[in-house]
C-alpha positions, 0 to 999 in steps of 0.5 A: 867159331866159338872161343868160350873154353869153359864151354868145350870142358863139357865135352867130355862128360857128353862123349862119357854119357854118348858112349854108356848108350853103345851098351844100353842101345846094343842094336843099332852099333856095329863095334867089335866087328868086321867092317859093313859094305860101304855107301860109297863103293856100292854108289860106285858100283851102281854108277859103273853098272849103269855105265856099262848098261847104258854105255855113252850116257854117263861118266864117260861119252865119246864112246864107238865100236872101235874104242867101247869093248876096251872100255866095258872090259876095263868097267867090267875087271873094277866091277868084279874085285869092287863087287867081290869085295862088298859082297864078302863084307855082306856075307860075312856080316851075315854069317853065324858066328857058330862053326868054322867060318865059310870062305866068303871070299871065294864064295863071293867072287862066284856071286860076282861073276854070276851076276856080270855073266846076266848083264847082257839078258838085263840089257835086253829087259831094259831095251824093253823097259825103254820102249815102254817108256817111249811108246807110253810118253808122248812128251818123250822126243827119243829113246836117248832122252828117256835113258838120258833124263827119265828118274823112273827108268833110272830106278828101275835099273838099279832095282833089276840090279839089286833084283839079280844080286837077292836071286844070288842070296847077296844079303844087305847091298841089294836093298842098298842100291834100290834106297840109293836109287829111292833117295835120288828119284823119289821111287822107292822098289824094294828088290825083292818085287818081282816085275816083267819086261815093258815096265813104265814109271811115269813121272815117278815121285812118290811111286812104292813097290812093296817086296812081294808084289808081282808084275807082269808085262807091259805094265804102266805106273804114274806118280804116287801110286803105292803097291802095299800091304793091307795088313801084316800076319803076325804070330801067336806071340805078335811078332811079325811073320815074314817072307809071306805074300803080302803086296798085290799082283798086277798082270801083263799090260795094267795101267795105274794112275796117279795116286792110286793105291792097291794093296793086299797079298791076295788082291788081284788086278786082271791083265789090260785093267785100268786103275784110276787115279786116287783109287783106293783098291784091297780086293781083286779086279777082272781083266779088261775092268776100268776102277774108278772113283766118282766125280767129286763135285767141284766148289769154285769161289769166284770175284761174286763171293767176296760179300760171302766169304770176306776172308777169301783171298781171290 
């Protein structure tokens, strides 16, 4: 540790000149209000979720028919005041100040009960998710090791989630968990895309799912693949317009392969089309179509090119 006192004398002056940009860079505080949801309460809550999803595979194991409905009850009660309590923080931050306030308290409690009550049909879905996943890998040895190890199932729990929560118009915590789940797995979903049963990310990392995209079912994603936007409409003024559709719609059983890109709101890939890796796709495509990119030509350098090429290191 330092121990030159004259040093820390500056101290203040760069406390004094931090504080003076909370006024000339309003946006990007919070101060004077009431508190935001927390990090931490909604990894919990993630954590929770997927342990009553998934009961067995997470922080608590051991678990049989005699013993797990005293378990799932005792998740199930934390999950409604730990959800309630984030939710009135969302909503209140959300509110206009104009008027008599709303009791968001109460009108968070309904959201939290709304989104327990479809934990049962999300688990139905997921079943699906998971056998998509067995059925599409074949290095998979059971069902147990995809819920267990696989990143992509991981991140699709979490966006169907978050997908519930936005339904209920939770604001903030449902685009909270998928950036959770994007830091942890390296597959970025936003909440708002709307995806069928059977959905398969396979290996994962570096996959993006833009907010307006539709998939339907049975639809197959490998590593790198981005699902974006070609271009965004903006207003007279140059202001971006939103809530328009803007990211591509993939129908039921598509397969995409790795580092594909498909972009555009109106970019259509028909039901059983195959996309190629590296495909770079901003137009529609037929059902039953193969897109693919031509064989690039390959340069192998061997021992022979030493004369050539003195440099290259073999």
């Amino acid at each position: 540790m330092a121990t030159d006192i004259r040093l820390k004398e500056s101290l203040p002056e760069i406390t004094e000149a931090l504080v003076a940009t909370y006024t000339e860079c309003g946006g990007i505080h919070h101060l004077g209000h009431r508190p935001l949801p927390s990090r931490e309460a909604v990894a919990d809550i993630i954590a929770d979720m997927i342990d009553v999803l998934y009961p067995g595979y997470g922080r608590r194991q051991s678990l049989h028919m005699g013993n797990v409905e005293y378990h799932v009850g005792d998740l199930i009660d934390g999950l409604h005041d730990k959800l309630t309590q984030q939710i009135m923080r969302a909503l209140r931050h959300d509110c206009p100040g104009d008027g008599l306030p709303p009791d968001f308290e109460s009108m968070a409690q309904q959201k939290t009960i709304e989104v327990l009550r479809r934990l049962p049909e999300l688990r139905t879905i997921l079943e699906q998710d998971v056998e998509a996943a067995f059925e599409g890998d074949p290095a998979a040895k059971s069902l147990h090791e995809i819920v267990f190890c696989y990143p992509g199932l991981e991140a699709v729990t979490v966006y169907r989630i978050a997908h519930e929560l936005l339904l209920l118009d939770v604001p903030l915590i449902p685009r909270m968990m998928t950036e959770a789940a994007h830091s942890k797995t390296g597959i970025d979903i936003h909440p708002g895309a709307r995806i069928g049963p059977g959905f398969f990310i396979d290996h994962g990392t570096g996959v993006v799912i833009g907010e307006t995209c539709d998939i339907g079912k049975n639809v197959k994603l490998y590593q790198g693949v981005t699902l974006g936007a070609l271009s965004f409409p903006r207003d007279a003024a140059g202001n971006i317009i939103r809530g328009m559709k803007r990211h591509p719609t993939l129908q039921d059983d598509v397969v995409v392969y790795a580092n594909a890109t498909i972009l555009g709101g109106d970019t259509v890939v028909g039901h059983h089309a195959v996309v190629g890796s590296s495909v770079w796709l901003t137009h529609s495509v037929q059902p039953y179509t193969a897109v693919t990119i031509e064989k690039p030509s390959l340069r192998i350098r061997g021992p022979e090119t030493r004369d050539i090429f003195p440099d290259y290191q073999i």
